[in-house]
C-alpha positions in Angstrom: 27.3 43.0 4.9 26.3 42.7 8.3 22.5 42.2 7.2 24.2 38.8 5.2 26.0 37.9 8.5 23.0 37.9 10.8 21.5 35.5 7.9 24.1 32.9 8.0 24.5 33.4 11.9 21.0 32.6 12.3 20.8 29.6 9.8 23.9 27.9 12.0 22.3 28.3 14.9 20.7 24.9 16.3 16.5 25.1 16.6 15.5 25.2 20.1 13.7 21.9 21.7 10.8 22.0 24.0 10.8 20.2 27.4 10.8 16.3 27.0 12.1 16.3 23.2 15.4 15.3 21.3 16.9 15.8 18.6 17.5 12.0 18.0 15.0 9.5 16.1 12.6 7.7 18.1 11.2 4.3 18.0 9.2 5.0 14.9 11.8 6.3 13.1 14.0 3.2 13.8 11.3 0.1 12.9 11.4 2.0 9.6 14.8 1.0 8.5 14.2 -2.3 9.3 14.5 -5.4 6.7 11.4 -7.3 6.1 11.8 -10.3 7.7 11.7 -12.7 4.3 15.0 -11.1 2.8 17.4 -13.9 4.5 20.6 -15.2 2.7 19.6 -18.6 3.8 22.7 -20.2 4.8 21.2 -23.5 5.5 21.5 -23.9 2.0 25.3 -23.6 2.1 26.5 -25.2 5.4 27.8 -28.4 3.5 30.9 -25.7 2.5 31.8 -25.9 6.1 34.9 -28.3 6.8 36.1 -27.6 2.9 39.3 -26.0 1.5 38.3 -22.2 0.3 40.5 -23.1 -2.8 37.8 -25.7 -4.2 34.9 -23.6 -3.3 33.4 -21.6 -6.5 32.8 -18.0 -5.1 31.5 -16.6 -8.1 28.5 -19.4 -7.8 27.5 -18.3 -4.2 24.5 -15.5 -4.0 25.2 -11.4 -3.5 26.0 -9.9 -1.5 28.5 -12.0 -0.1 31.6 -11.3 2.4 34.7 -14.3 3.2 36.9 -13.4 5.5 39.5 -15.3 8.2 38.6 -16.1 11.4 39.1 -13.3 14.1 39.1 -10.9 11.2 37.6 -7.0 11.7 34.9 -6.7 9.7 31.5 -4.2 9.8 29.4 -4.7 12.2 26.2 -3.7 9.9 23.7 -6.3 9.6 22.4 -7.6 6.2 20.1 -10.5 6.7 20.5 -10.8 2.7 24.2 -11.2 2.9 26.1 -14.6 3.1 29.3 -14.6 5.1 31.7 -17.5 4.6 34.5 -17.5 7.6 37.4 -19.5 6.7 39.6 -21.0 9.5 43.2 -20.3 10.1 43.9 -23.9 8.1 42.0 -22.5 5.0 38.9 -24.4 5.2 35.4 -23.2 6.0 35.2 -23.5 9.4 31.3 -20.7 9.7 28.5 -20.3 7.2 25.8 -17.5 8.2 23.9 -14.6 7.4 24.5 -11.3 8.6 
């Protein structure tokens, strides 16, 4: 009993660093999780929804992934270069088309 306690005391206990070094990811680790640079949603392609109604646009025709919202809404703050946001005004039109 006590020989199985010393073994899950010692497994909870945190490793020890040397001088100079953390336990949090460097730059390396971060340029890793990067996008490639090419995977853009391309909202160029899309800014002629801005100024329109959301009732006459056809979501189910726009790329994935894709996120509308209001204006002034709380939303993630993760960045998806792929991923098309449509922000629609407090009048119901478009009033923002961009990636992110």
């Amino acid at each position: 009993m006590v020989v199985e306690g010393i073994l899950l005391w010692s497994c909870a206990t945190p490793g020890v660093l040397k001088e100079n070094e953390t336990d949090s990811p460097g730059p390396a680790d971060v340029a890793t999780m990067e996008q490639p640079k090419d995977r853009t949603c391309d909202a160029g392609k899309y800014r002629t929804l801005i100024g329109r109604p959301k009732v006459e646009i056809d979501i189910t025709a726009l790329p994935r992934p894709l996120r509308v919202y209001p204006a002034g809404s709380r939303i993630t703050m993760d960045y998806r270069p792929e991923r098309l946001n449509i922000v629609i005004g407090p009048d119901g039109h478009v009033v923002n088309v961009r990636c992110g």
